[in-house]
C-alpha positions as CSV (number, residue, x, y, z in Angstrom):
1,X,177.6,17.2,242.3
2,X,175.1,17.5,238.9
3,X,176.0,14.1,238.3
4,X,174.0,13.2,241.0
5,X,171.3,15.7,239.5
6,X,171.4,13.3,236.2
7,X,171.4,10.5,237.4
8,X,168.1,11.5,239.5
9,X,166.7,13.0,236.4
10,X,167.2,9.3,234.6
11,X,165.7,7.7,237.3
12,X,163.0,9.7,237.5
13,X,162.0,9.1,234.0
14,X,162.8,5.2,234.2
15,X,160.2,5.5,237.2
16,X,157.3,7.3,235.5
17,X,157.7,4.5,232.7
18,X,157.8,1.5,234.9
19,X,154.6,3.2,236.8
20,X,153.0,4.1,233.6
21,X,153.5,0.4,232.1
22,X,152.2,-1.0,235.9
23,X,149.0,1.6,236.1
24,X,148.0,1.7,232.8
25,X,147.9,-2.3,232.5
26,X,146.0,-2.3,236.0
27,X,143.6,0.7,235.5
28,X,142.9,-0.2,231.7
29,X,141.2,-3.7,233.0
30,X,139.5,-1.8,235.6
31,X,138.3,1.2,233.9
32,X,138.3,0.6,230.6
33,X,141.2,1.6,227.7
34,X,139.3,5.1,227.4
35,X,140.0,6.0,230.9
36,X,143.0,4.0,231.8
37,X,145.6,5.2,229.6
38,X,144.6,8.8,230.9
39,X,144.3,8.1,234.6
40,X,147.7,5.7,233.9
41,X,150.0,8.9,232.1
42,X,148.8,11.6,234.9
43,X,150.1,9.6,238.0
44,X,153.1,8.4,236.2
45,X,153.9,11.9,235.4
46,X,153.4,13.1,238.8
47,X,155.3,10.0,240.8
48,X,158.5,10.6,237.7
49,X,158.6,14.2,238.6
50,X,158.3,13.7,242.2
51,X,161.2,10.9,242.5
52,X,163.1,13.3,240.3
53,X,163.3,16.2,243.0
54,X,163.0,14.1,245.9
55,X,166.2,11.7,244.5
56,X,167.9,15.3,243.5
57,X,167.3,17.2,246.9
58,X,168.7,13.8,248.7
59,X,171.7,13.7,246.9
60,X,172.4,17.9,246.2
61,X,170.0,19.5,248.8
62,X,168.7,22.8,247.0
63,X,171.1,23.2,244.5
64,X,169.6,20.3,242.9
65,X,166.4,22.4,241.6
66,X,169.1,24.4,239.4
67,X,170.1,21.4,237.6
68,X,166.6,19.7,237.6
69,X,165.4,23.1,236.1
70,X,168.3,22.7,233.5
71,X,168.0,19.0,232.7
72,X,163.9,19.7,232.1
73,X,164.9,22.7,229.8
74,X,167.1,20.6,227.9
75,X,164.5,17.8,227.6
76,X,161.2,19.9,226.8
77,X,164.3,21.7,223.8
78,X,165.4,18.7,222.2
79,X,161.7,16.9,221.9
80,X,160.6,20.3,220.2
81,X,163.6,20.2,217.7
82,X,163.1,16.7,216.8
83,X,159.4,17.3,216.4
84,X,160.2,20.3,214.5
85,X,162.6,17.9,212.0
86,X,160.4,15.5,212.0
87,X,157.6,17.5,210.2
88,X,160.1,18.9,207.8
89,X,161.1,16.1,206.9
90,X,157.6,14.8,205.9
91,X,156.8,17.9,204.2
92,X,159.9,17.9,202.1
93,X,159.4,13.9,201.3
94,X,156.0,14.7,200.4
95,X,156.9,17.3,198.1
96,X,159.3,14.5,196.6
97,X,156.7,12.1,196.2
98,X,154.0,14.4,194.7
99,X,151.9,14.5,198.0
100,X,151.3,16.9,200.6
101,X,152.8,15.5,204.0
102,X,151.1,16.0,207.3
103,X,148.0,19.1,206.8
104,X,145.3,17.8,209.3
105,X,146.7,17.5,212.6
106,X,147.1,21.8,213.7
107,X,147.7,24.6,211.9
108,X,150.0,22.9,208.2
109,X,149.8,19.8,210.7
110,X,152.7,21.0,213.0
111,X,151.2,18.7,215.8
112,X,151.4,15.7,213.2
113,X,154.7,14.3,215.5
114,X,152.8,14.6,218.5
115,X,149.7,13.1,217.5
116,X,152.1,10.4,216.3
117,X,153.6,10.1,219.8
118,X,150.8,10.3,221.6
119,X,149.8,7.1,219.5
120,X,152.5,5.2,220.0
121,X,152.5,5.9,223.7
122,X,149.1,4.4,223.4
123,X,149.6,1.6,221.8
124,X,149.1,-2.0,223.1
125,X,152.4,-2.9,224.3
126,X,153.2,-6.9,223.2
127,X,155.3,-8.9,225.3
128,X,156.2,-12.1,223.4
129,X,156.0,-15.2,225.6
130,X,159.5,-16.6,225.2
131,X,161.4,-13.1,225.9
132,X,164.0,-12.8,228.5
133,X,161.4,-9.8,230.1
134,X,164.0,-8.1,232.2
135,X,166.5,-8.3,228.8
136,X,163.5,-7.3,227.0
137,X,162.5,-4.1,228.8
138,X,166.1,-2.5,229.6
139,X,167.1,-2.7,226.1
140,X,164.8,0.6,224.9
141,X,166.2,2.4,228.1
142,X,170.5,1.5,227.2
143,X,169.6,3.1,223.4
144,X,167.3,6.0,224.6
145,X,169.3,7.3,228.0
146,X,172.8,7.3,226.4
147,X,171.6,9.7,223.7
148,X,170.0,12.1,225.7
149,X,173.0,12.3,228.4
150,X,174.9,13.0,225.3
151,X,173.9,16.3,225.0
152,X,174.8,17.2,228.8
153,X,177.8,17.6,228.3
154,X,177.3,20.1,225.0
155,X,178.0,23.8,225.4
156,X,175.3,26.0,223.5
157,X,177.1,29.2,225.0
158,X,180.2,29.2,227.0
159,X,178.0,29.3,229.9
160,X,175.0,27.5,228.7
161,X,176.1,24.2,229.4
162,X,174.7,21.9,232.3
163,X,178.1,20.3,232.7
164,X,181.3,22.0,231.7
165,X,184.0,18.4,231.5
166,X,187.2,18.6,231.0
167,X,187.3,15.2,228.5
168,X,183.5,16.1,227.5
169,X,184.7,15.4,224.1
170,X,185.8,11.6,225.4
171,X,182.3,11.9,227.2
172,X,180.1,12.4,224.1
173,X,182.2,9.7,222.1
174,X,181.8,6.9,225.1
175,X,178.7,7.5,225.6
176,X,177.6,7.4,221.5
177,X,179.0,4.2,221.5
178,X,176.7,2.4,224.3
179,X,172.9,2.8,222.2
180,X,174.7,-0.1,219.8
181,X,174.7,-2.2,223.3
182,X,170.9,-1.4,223.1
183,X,170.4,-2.8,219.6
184,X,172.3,-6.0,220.4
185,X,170.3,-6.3,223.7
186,X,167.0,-6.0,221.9
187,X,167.3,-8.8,219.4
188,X,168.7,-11.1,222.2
189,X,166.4,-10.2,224.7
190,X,163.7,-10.6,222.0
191,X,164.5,-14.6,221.6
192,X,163.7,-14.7,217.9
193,X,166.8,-15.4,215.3
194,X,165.4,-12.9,212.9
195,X,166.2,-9.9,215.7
196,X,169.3,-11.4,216.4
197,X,170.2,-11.6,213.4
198,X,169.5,-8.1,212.4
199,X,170.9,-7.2,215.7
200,X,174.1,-8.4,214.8
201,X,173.8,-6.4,211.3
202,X,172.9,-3.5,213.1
203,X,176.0,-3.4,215.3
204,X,178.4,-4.4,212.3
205,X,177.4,-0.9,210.2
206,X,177.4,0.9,213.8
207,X,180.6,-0.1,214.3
208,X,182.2,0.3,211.7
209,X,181.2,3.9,210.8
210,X,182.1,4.3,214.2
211,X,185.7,4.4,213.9
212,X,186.3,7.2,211.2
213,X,183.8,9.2,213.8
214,X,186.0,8.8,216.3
215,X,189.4,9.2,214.2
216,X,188.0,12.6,212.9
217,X,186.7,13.4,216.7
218,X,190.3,12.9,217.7
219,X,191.7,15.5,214.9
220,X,189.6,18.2,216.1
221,X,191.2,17.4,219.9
222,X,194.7,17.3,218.6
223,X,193.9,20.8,216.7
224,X,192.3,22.6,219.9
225,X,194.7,21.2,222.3
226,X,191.6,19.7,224.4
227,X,189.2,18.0,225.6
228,X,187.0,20.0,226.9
229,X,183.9,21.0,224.7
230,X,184.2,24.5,225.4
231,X,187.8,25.3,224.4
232,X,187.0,23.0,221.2
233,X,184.9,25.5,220.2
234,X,186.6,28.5,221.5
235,X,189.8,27.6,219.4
236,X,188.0,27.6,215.6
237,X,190.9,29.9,214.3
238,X,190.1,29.1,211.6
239,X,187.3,27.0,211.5
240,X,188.1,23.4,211.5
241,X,185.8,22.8,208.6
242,X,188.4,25.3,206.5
243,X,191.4,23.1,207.6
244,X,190.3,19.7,207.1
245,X,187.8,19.6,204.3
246,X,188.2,15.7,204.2
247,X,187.0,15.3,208.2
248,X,184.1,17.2,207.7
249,X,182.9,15.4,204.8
250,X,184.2,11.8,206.5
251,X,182.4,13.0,210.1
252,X,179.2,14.2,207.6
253,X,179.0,10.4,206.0
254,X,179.4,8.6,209.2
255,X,176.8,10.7,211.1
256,X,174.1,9.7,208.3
257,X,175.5,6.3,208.5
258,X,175.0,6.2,212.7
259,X,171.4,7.2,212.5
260,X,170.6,5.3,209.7
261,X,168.9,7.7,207.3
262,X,169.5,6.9,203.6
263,X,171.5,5.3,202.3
264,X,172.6,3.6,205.4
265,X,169.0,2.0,206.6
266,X,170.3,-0.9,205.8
267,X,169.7,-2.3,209.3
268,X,166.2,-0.5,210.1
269,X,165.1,-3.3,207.1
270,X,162.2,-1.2,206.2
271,X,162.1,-2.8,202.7
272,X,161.8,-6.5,204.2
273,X,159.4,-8.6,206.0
274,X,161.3,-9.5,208.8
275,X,164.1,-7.8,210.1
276,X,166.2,-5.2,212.6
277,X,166.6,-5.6,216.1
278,X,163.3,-4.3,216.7
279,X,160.9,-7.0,215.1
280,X,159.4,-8.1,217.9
281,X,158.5,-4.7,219.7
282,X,155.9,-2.2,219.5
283,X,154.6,0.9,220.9
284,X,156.2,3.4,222.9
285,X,159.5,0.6,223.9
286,X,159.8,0.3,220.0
287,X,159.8,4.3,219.4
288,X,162.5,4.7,222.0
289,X,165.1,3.1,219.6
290,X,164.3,5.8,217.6
């Protein structure tokens, strides 16, 4: 079944992390941080990628390499699309601000966002003391998986899909919801009242904007007669924007409002000292929750 491909393809990627973290912390006090980090990233690569076909062909046989192929293709898209929005998005706020935005890193500093990965995949990763650990360290992985297995079940043709559901629209919506577990695990996990506090803020927007995401969600079903993501889109006669103007504009607001861009940061607390969920993280576990 590709389920078993996905789920082979997440534990993969847990893997590489967890040997990453392991290697990196060993070979760093061995080697040195200027050999370390490097040595640490290649073998973590290999072993993820390895327990990814290894935990695929155990569970599919040789069909497996089909979905691998497809879950890597889908991967290697989405990171250049969000690097890709990611530099526009600097660009155009530096042309708002009177500045230029990223020019150093490449050509017009289109490798800017993976510089800045690279750096905060480098980064000294700070464990505070009094964490729960285990808390601690799964709360990155329950906001980060659940948006990428999002986007299995999306159609980008009616055959370009890695898994065609039947309820792939109920799919997309349950698993939306779970990355606010991973904000309310983070500033538990974290043991410090300012995370849990913002924690707690962070799940009350989520929430909230939640609903009228799913009410509208539900609309479309009831117009196409399904489920199934395929059909949903099959069935756009007309458009659904054209019949209900309102949902469009309702979905619009609570999509900026779920990723907290502006106005609805509210629980990033960029402006403040202290706050979010993710005050006492750094590095790469803190630039998974984003």
């Amino acid at each position: 079944m590709p389920e078993v491909a996905v789920l082979a393809f997440v534990a993969g990627v847990v893997l590489a992390v967890g040997v990453f973290a392991w290697l990196a912390l060993t070979l760093v006090q061995a080697l040195g941080a200027e050999w370390g980090w490097g040595i640490g990233l290649g073998l973590a690569g290999l072993v993820g990628a390895g327990g990814v076909v290894i935990l695929a062909l155990v569970g599919l046989g040789w069909q497996a390499l089909a979905y691998i192929g497809g879950l890597f293709a889908l991967a290697t898209f989405l990171s250049l699309v969000t690097f890709a929005l990611v530099w526009l998005e600097r660009k155009y706020l530096g042309r708002l601000q009177q500045r230029l935005g990223p020019t150093r890193v490449g050509p017009f500093g289109l490798l800017q966002p993976v510089a800045d990965a690279v750096k905060l995949l480098l980064k000294e990763d700070i464990l505070p003391a009094w964490a729960d650990k285990v808390v601690y360290w799964t709360a990155p992985l329950i906001a980060f998986v659940p948006a990428f297995m999002v986007w299995v079940a999306v159609p980008f043709s009616r055959d370009l899909v890695i898994r065609n559901m039947d309820l792939g629209l109920l799919y997309v919506i349950a698993f939306s919801v779970l990355g606010i577990t991973g904000l309310l695990v983070a500033g538990w996990g974290s043991a410090n009242k300012y995370g849990v506090l913002g924690s707690l803020r962070s799940a009350a927007q989520l929430i909230s904007y939640e609903i009228p995401l799913v009410v509208v969600a539900l609309t479309i079903a009831m117009l196409a007669g399904s489920l199934n993501l395929v059909e949903v889109v099959e069935k756009q006669r007309p458009i659904y924007a054209l019949v209900q103007p309102l949902g469009l504009f309702i979905f619009l607001l609570a999509g900026l409002a779920e990723v907290g861009r502006t106005p609805f940061d509210i629980y990033h607390a960029e402006s403040e000292v202290v706050g979010g969920p993710f005050v006492e993280y750094s590095g790469a576990h803190w630039a998974a929750f984003y």
